[in-house]
C-alpha angles and dihedrals in degrees: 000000000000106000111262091005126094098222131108116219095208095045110096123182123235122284106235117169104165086134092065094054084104102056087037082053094049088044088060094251112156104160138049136199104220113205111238105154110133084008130121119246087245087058100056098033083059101044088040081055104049100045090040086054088049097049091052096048123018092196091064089062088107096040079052097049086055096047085055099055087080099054097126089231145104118302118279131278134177089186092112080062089069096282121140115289085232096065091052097062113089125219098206114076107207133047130250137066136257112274106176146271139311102249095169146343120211131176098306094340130101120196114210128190108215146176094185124069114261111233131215099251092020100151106209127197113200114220124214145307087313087060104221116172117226121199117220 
């Protein structure tokens, strides 16, 4: 960590192009690598999915974006696109997003208050004595 900053040098954040599926289109691209090392099956099943269902049809990009927003990865980042080295390190330093908060705990049940739909599979890691609930 960079001395009186809150960002991690090491701590990129997650390639995501999906804006570019049109020009890869034009350029006769058909195929991607997606990029799952260090990643969860759920990651890149998710991401495979989302860019698969872009390449096939352009009109499902935002469908895609949206899909994607539940990757359980970093934030997003088009640097490796030719953007600035600066907006592709992340300040936060784990994955996942917010889920919600702790409401009660009872026997073997959790109540959570959400905004965001509850998966099946979802795995949750609970933070601190505020009890906040992460999604990964």
């Amino acid at each position: 960590m960079l001395k009186n900053h809150k960002k991690f040098l090491f701590n990129l954040k997650d390639n995501q192009l999906l804006e570019y599926i049109p020009k890869l289109t034009k350029m006769g691209v058909s195929s991607l690598k997606i990029e799952g090392r260090m990643k969860s099956g759920e990651y890149t099943f998710r991401v495979g999915s989302a860019y698969r269902m872009a390449l096939d049809d352009e009109s499902k990009i935002v469908l895609a974006q949206q899909q994607l927003e539940l990757d359980f990865g970093r934030l997003k980042t088009s640097y490796f696109a030719g953007g600035e080295v600066k907006s592709a390190i992340s300040e936060v330093a784990s994955t996942g997003i917010l889920l919600g908060k702790v409401e009660k705990i009872s026997g073997n049940k959790i109540l959570v208050s959400t905004s965001i739909p509850i998966e099946p599979k979802f795995r949750l890691r609970i933070l601190g004595r505020k009890i906040q609930i992460l999604f990964i």
